[in-house]
N, C-alpha and C positions, 0 to 999 in steps of 0.2 A: 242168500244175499248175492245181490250183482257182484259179476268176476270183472276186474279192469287189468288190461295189457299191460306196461311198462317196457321201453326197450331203450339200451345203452347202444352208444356207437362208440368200436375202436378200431384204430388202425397199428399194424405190425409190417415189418420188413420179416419176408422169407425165403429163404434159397430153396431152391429141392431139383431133383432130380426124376424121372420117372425112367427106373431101371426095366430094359428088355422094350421100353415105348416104341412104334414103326416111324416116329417124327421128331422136331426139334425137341419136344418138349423129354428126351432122353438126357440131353445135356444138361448141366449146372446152368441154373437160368432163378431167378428173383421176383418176386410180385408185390407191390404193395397193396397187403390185404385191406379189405375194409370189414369188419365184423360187428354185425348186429348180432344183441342177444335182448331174448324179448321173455318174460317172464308175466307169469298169471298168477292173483290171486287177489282177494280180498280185501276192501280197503279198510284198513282199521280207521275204527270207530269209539275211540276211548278219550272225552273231553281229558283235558292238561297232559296227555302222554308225550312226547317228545314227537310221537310220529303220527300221532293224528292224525289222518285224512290219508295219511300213504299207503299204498301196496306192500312197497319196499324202500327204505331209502336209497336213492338211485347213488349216494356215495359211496353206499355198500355193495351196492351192487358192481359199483368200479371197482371198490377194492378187492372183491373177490376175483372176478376177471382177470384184473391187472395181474395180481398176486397167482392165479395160477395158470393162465391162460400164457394173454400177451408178455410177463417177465419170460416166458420160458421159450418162446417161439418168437418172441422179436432179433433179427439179426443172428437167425439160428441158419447152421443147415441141418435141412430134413432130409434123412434118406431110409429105405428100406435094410431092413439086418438081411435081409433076401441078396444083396450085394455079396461076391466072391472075399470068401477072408481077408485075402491079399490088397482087396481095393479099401476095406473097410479098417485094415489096420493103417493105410496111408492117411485115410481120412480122419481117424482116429491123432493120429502123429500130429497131424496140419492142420487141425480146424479146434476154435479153441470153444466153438458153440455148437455140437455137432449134434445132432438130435435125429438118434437113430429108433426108428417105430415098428411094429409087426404088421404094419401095410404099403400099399403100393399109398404113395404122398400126394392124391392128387388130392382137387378141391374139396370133393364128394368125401373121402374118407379123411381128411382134416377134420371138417363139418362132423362128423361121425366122434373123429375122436373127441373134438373140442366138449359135444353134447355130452358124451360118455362121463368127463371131468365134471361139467356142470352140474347134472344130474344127482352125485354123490356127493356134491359138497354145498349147498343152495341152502337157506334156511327152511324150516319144515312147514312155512307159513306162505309161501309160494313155491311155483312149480314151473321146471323151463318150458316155456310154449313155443318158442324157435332158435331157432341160427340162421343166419343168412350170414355166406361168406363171399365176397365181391375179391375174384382174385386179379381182375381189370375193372375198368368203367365199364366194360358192358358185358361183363360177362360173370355170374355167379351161382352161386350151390344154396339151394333152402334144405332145412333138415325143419319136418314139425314133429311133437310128441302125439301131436292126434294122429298120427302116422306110422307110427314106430309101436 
Protein backbone atom coordinates (compact mmCIF):
# COMPACT_ATOMS: atom_id res chain seq x y z
CA UNK A 1 0.00 0.00 0.00
CA UNK A 2 1.10 3.77 -0.80
CA UNK A 3 3.00 5.53 2.20
CA UNK A 4 1.69 9.25 2.63
CA UNK A 5 3.80 12.09 4.59
CA UNK A 6 2.05 14.11 7.30
CA UNK A 7 3.77 17.07 8.90
CA UNK A 8 2.74 19.38 12.02
CA UNK A 9 4.29 22.86 12.57
CA UNK A 10 5.38 24.14 16.02
CA UNK A 11 6.87 26.95 17.52
CA UNK A 12 8.83 27.23 21.08
CA UNK A 13 10.95 29.97 22.83
CA UNK A 14 14.51 28.70 23.95
CA UNK A 15 17.42 30.09 25.70
CA UNK A 16 20.78 28.12 25.50
CA UNK A 17 24.04 28.65 25.75
CA UNK A 18 26.87 26.84 23.76
CA UNK A 19 29.59 26.34 26.53
CA UNK A 20 33.57 26.55 25.48
CA UNK A 21 31.84 28.09 21.80
CA UNK A 22 34.99 30.57 19.92
CA UNK A 23 31.82 33.17 19.22
CA UNK A 24 28.67 35.06 20.57
CA UNK A 25 26.71 32.12 20.37
CA UNK A 26 28.77 31.04 24.10
CA UNK A 27 26.52 33.45 25.78
CA UNK A 28 22.81 33.11 27.09
CA UNK A 29 21.13 34.18 23.94
CA UNK A 30 17.14 32.81 22.88
CA UNK A 31 15.59 31.75 19.38
CA UNK A 32 12.31 31.23 18.34
CA UNK A 33 12.11 27.76 17.08
CA UNK A 34 9.96 26.70 14.35
CA UNK A 35 9.64 22.80 14.44
CA UNK A 36 8.42 20.59 11.86
CA UNK A 37 7.81 16.96 12.55
CA UNK A 38 6.74 14.85 9.55
CA UNK A 39 5.60 11.33 10.02
CA UNK A 40 5.10 8.27 7.40
CA UNK A 41 2.63 5.76 7.01
CA UNK A 42 -0.40 4.27 5.73
CA UNK A 43 -3.43 5.73 5.25
CA UNK A 44 -6.08 3.79 6.81
CA UNK A 45 -8.72 2.28 5.00
CA UNK A 46 -11.59 1.11 7.36
CA UNK A 47 -15.23 2.51 6.07
CA UNK A 48 -17.17 4.32 9.50
CA UNK A 49 -13.75 4.18 11.55
CA UNK A 50 -13.35 7.49 13.16
CA UNK A 51 -10.11 7.92 11.17
CA UNK A 52 -10.77 6.90 7.83
CA UNK A 53 -8.77 8.18 5.22
CA UNK A 54 -5.83 9.40 7.82
CA UNK A 55 -2.21 8.56 8.39
CA UNK A 56 -2.57 9.92 11.67
CA UNK A 57 -4.83 12.22 13.37
CA UNK A 58 -2.86 15.26 12.97
CA UNK A 59 -4.51 16.19 16.78
CA UNK A 60 -2.56 13.48 17.88
CA UNK A 61 0.00 14.09 16.58
CA UNK A 62 -0.12 17.71 18.34
CA UNK A 63 -0.79 16.19 21.45
CA UNK A 64 2.03 14.12 21.41
CA UNK A 65 4.54 16.85 20.42
CA UNK A 66 2.97 19.34 22.66
CA UNK A 67 2.89 17.12 25.60
CA UNK A 68 6.42 16.01 25.27
CA UNK A 69 8.41 18.06 23.11
CA UNK A 70 7.23 21.85 23.16
CA UNK A 71 5.65 21.60 27.10
CA UNK A 72 9.27 20.88 28.11
CA UNK A 73 11.49 23.13 25.97
CA UNK A 74 9.11 26.13 25.57
CA UNK A 75 10.66 29.17 27.70
CA UNK A 76 13.23 26.74 29.00
CA UNK A 77 16.90 27.26 29.46
CA UNK A 78 19.03 24.64 27.72
CA UNK A 79 22.48 24.06 28.87
CA UNK A 80 25.12 21.24 28.92
CA UNK A 81 25.67 19.22 32.55
CA UNK A 82 29.43 19.67 30.80
CA UNK A 83 29.08 23.21 32.68
CA UNK A 84 31.51 23.77 36.05
CA UNK A 85 29.51 22.70 39.23
CA UNK A 86 29.70 26.09 40.50
CA UNK A 87 28.00 27.60 37.50
CA UNK A 88 25.37 24.88 37.21
CA UNK A 89 24.36 25.14 40.82
CA UNK A 90 23.73 29.02 40.24
CA UNK A 91 21.68 28.09 37.35
CA UNK A 92 20.12 25.57 39.25
CA UNK A 93 19.27 28.42 42.15
CA UNK A 94 17.92 31.01 39.36
CA UNK A 95 16.32 29.60 36.75
CA UNK A 96 12.93 28.07 37.43
CA UNK A 97 12.95 26.14 33.80
CA UNK A 98 16.39 25.09 33.50
CA UNK A 99 16.84 22.06 31.27
CA UNK A 100 20.17 20.66 31.67
CA UNK A 101 21.19 17.71 28.61
CA UNK A 102 24.17 15.34 27.91
CA UNK A 103 25.10 17.52 24.76
CA UNK A 104 26.54 20.56 23.54
CA UNK A 105 22.61 22.46 22.81
CA UNK A 106 23.04 23.51 19.50
CA UNK A 107 20.49 23.14 16.65
CA UNK A 108 21.95 19.88 15.19
CA UNK A 109 21.74 17.98 18.63
CA UNK A 110 18.22 19.43 19.65
CA UNK A 111 17.11 17.90 16.25
CA UNK A 112 18.89 14.76 17.64
CA UNK A 113 17.41 14.78 20.79
CA UNK A 114 13.79 15.96 19.86
CA UNK A 115 13.96 12.75 17.17
CA UNK A 116 15.34 10.57 19.93
CA UNK A 117 11.83 11.33 22.12
CA UNK A 118 9.75 10.97 19.04
CA UNK A 119 10.95 7.84 17.93
CA UNK A 120 9.94 5.99 21.26
CA UNK A 121 6.82 7.24 21.97
CA UNK A 122 4.81 7.61 18.19
CA UNK A 123 2.08 5.10 17.67
CA UNK A 124 3.22 1.79 16.05
CA UNK A 125 1.07 2.56 12.83
CA UNK A 126 3.52 5.35 11.71
CA UNK A 127 7.00 6.21 11.63
CA UNK A 128 9.05 9.66 12.29
CA UNK A 129 10.20 10.54 8.71
CA UNK A 130 11.74 13.99 9.79
CA UNK A 131 12.53 17.00 12.00
CA UNK A 132 13.34 20.14 10.60
CA UNK A 133 14.14 22.74 13.30
CA UNK A 134 14.39 26.59 12.06
CA UNK A 135 16.29 28.26 14.90
CA UNK A 136 15.88 31.73 12.62
CA UNK A 137 14.18 32.55 9.40
CA UNK A 138 16.89 31.26 7.54
CA UNK A 139 18.60 29.25 9.10
CA UNK A 140 17.86 25.50 10.14
CA UNK A 141 18.75 21.67 11.09
CA UNK A 142 16.88 18.58 8.99
CA UNK A 143 17.27 15.27 10.84
CA UNK A 144 15.72 12.11 8.29
CA UNK A 145 15.26 8.48 9.44
CA UNK A 146 16.44 7.41 6.05
CA UNK A 147 19.53 8.74 7.31
CA UNK A 148 20.09 7.74 10.67
Amino acid sequence: MAKIRITKQFDFETAHALTGYDGLCSNIHGHSYKLDVTVIGEVLQKLGHPKNGMVMDLCDLKEIVNTHVVSKLDHSFMISKTLPPDLLDGLRKNSKRLLEVDFQPTSENIALYIAGILKQILPATVSLFSIRLAETSRSYVEWFASDN
